[in-house]
N, C-alpha and C positions, 0 to 999 in steps of 0.2 A: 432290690432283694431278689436272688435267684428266684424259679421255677419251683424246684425238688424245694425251698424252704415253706415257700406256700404253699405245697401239696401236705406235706407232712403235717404244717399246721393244720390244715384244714382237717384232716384226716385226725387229728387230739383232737378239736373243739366238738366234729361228730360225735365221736367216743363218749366224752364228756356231757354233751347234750343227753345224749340217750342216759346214759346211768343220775343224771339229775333229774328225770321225769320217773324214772323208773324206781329210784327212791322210795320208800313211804318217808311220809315229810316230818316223824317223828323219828327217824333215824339218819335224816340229815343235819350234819357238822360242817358248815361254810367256813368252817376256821382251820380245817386241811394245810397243813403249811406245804403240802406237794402240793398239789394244786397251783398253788399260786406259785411255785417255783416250775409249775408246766402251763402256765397260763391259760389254766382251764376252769376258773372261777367263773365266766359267765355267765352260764348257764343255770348255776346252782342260784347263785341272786337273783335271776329272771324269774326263775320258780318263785322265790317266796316272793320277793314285791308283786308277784300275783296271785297266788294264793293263801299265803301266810306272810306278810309281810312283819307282825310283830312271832317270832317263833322259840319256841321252847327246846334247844339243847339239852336234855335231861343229865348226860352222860361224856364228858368227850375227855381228852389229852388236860384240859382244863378246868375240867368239873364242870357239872352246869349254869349255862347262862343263856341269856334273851339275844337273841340276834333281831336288830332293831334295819330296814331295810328303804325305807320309803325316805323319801325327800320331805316329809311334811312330821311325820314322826320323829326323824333323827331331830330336825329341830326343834321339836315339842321338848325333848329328852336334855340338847345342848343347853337350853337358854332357860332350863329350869335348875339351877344346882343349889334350891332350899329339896327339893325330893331326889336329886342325882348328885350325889357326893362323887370326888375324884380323889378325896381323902385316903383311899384302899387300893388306889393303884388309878393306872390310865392303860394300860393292855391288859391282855387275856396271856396270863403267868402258862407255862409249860408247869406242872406240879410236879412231875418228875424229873425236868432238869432243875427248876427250886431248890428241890431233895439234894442234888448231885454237888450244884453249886455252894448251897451249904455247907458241906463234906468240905471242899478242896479249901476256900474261902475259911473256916476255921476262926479264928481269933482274927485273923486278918478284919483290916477297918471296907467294911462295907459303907453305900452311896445310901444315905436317908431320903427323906421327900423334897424335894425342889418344890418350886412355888405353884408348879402344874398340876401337882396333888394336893393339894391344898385349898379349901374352901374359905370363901368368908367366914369374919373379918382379916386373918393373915396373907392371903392369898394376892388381893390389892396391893399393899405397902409395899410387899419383895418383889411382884412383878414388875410396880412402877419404881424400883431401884436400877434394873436393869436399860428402862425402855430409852431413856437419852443415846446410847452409844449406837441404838436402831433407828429414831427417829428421823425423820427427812430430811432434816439440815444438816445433821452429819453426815450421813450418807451421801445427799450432794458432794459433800468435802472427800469421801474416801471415792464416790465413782470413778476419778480420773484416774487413780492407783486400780481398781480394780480393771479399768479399760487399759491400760495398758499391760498389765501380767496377763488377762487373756491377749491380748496380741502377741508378747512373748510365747505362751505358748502355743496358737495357731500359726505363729510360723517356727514354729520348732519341728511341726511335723511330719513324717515324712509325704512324699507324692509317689502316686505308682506302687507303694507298698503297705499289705496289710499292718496294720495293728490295732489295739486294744482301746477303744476312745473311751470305755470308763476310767484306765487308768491313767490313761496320757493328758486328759481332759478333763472330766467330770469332775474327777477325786481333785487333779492336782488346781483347779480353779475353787472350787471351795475349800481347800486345805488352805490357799492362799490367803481366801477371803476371811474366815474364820481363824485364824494366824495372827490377821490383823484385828478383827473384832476382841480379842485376847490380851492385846501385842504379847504374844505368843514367841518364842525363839524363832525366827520365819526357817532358820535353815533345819530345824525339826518338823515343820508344818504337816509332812507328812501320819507323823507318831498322830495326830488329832484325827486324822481318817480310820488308822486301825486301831486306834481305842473307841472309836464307836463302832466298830466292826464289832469289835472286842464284848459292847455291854447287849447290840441287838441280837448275837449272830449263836447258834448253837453248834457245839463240838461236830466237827466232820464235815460243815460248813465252807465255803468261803476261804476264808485263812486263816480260820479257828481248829485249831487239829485236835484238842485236846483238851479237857475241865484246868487239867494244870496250868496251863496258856493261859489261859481266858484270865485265871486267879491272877496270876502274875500280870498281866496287860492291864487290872484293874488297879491292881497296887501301885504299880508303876503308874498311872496318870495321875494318882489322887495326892502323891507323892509329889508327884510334879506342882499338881496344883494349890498343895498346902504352900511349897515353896514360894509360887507364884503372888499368893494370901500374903504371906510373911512381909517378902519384897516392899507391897504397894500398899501395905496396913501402915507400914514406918515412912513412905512417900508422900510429898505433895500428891495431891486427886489427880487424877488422870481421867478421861473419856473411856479408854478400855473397858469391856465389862465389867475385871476381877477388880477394878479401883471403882467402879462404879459401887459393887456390893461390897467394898469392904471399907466406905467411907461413907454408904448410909444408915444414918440413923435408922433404918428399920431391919436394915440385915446386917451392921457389922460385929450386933453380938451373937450373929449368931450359930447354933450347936454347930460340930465339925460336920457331921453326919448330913445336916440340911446344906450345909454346902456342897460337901461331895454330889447331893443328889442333883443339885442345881446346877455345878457343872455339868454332870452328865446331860441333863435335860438340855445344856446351852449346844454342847458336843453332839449330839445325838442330833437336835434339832437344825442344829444348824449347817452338819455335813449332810447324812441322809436325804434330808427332803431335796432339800438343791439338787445334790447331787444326780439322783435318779432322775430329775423331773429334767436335765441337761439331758441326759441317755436316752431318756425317752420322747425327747422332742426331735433326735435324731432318727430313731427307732421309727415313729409315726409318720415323719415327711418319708421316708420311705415305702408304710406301711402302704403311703396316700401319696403319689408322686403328682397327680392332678393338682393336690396342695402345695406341695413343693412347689412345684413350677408355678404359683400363684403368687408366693410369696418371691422368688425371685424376680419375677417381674414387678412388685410391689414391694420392695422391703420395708414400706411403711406400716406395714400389714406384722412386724414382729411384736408389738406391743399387743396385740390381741392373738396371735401365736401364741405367744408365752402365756397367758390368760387359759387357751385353751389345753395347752400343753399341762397344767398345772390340774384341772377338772379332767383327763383323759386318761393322765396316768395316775392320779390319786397318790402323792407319797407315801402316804401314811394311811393303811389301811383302812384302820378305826381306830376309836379311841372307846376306852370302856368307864360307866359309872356304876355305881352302886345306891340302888334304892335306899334313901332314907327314914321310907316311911311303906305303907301298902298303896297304888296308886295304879290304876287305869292309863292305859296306851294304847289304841289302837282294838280296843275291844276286850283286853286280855288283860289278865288282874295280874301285874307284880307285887311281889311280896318284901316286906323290907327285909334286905342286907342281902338280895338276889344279885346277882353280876348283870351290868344294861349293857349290851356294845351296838355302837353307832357305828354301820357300817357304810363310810363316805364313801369308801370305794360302789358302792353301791346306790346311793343316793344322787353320786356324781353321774349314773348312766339310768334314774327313771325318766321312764318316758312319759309320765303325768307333768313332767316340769319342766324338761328338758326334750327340745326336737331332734329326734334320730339322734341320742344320745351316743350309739355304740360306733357312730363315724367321728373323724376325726375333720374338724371344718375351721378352719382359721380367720375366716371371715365371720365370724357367728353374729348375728343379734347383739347379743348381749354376752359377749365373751367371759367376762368377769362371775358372769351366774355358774357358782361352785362353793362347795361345803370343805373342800383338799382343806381350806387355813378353821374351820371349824367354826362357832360361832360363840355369841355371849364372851362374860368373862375371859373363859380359855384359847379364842380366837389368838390365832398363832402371833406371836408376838414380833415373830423374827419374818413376819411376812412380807413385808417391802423389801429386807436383806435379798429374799428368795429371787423378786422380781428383776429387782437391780443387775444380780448376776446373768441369770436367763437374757436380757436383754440385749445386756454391752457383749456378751458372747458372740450369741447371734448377728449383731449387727456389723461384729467384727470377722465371723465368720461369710457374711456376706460379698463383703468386701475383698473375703480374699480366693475363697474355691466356689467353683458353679454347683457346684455337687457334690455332698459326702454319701459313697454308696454301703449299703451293711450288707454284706458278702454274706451270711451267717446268723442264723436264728441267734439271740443274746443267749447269755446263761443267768438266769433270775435267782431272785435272794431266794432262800429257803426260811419263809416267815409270810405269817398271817395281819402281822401288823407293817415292818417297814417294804412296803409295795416298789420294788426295787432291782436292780440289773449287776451281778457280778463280773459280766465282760462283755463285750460284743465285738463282734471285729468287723473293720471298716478300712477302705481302701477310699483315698480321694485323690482322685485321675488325675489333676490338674489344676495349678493354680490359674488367679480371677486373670 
């Protein structure tokens, strides 16, 4: 990475520092969605997990809620959901794009609850409807389809010349993989990346220009995916997800609305996190070129790379519950039906738990120690899919360039929850 890119960063992460001290800490909002699209959230989390680690948002873009920061409370809060429901949501809502969305959306068929909102007893049955088409054995079955489309596309790329590795890469590797997890149209595979654009991403965004858009991009997938319902409801069973949920007894009668919402949560889930956690495993050996050059000399060393890649750049910012009852955290009374948010991205860099959290170390201890896939119940389901990808990339990225250099600071999502890269551009000098 250029000179002038780490001068400049350095010169925001200052800035940011100082106005995060300078704060009174009852009129700090960690949920800034600039911020984290100027990558200058660290600071603001430093402060509370040492001084206010459980903190009261009175007021924000979101209404008030608890910012939960410590490593040892976020888990208190995960692996209890008889007092943290996910029944009301799993992010922190924009109320005034809600409002907006509302408006354009109309009668239009909006996405209900997926099974990730959803609390014991239903919560169990539709998760485990889905989990075979994730679990290890098949996944061995699809790795060698997925190691070879990343190989198609690491040598599709060009050499000596800049371009965009979120889109040439990142996106087009999980649209693949996720395509397949579907059996999705594959020569549409792309349409699955910008519909999840489409449900994370607010107007002015990204490649969201407009509420109109947005409406239309939503209709358009659910549309898609009734089809897809229809198809594999009248089919022998298939391994695919949509034949997985639409052949078990616990979700194939179920409302259109919990379906929509469960695509989105598979779509969401399953482009996003990859995705970014691919960019920013480039982004870091960069950040950290001592690392780089560690792992090249050791490509054995990508299995706990991707481990750390996964806890460094946190996909998924947090995730938010809602008190079911009045209960104690950290010293501080919530009140039931109060908004809780577990902030991983923050949990993943305390230094009570974690050594010299804020470097990026591929050789770690204990690589695997990270909250990114969540715990309890809601513990990411599609978390093996995540690694599989991450790894066969890499290893085939190994194989074939000594170096991918990032010319250019990225350009980051504009969002407090999906923790993520809209470009970055990258020149690799030479093939292996």
């Amino acid at each position: 990475m250029n000179i002038a890119v780490k001068v400049n960063a350095a010169e925001a992460a200052s800035e940011a520092a100082a106005e995060a001290y300078a704060l009174p800490l009852s009129e700090l909002n960690p949920a800034k969605a600039s911020r984290f699209q100027d990558d200058t959230i660290w600071p603001f989390f430093e402060r509370l997990r040492r001084e206010e680690p459980v903190h009261f948002t009175p007021g924000s873009e979101y209404g008030p809620y608890w910012s939960i920061t410590r490593w040892d409370d976020i888990m208190a809060v995960d692996t209890n959901h008889e007092a943290f429901s996910s029944a009301d949501g799993i992010g922190l809502p924009n109320l005034e794009a809600m409002a907006e969305q509302e408006k354009v959306m109309g009668q239009r068929r909006r996405g209900g609850a997926g099974f990730i909102t959803m609390d014991p007893p239903d919560h169990g049955p539709r998760r485990k409807a889905v989990s075979p088409t994730v679990a290890p054995g098949n996944l061995a079955k699809m790795a060698p389809l997925v190691r070879e489309r990343a190989g198609q596309i690491l040598d599709s790329l060009p050499i000596g010349e800049e371009f965009d590795w979120v889109d040439r890469v990142s996106k087009e590797l999980t649209a693949m993989t996720l395509a397949t997890l579907f059996d999705f149209p594959f020569e549409q595979r792309r349409k699955l990346a910008y519909w999840s654009d489409m449900f994370t991403t607010l107007p002015g965004h990204g490649e969201v220009k407009s509420w109109q858009q947005k409406g239309e991009a939503i209709f358009e997938c659910f549309n898609a995916f009734q089809g897809l319902w229809n198809e594999r409801v009248n089919a022998e069973p298939g391994i695919d997800l949509i034949s997985m949920l639409a052949h078990n007894p616990s979700t194939q009668n179920m409302a259109q609305e919990e379906y929509q919402g469960t695509v989105v949560l598979l779509i969401v889930g399953g482009n996003d996190t990859t995705r970014n956690t691919i960019s920013g495993s480039v982004y870091a050996l960069n950040k950290y070129p001592d690392q780089y050059a560690k792992l090249r000399a050791n490509p054995d060393l990508v299995l706990s790379m991707v481990s750390e890649t996964i806890r460094w750049q946190t996909p998924l910012a947090h995730m938010r519950r809602t008190a079911t009852r009045d209960i104690e955290i950290g010293g501080k009374q919530i009140r039931k039906g109060d908004k809780v948010v577990m902030w991983y991205v923050s949990g993943n860099r305390d230094e009570t738990v974690i050594d010299n959290p804020n470097a990026f170390i591929i050789d770690r201890e204990r690589p695997r120690q990270h909250m990114s896939f969540g715990f309890g119940i809601h513990r990411c389901v599609g978390n093996r899919v995540a690694e599989l990808q991450l790894t066969i990339i890499w290893e085939e990225i190994l194989k074939r360039f000594p170096v991918i250099e990032v010319v250019g600071e990225p350009t980051r999502t504009f969002s407090a929850f999906v923790h993520g890269y809209e470009s970055m551009p990258v020149i690799i000098p030479a093939r292996a």
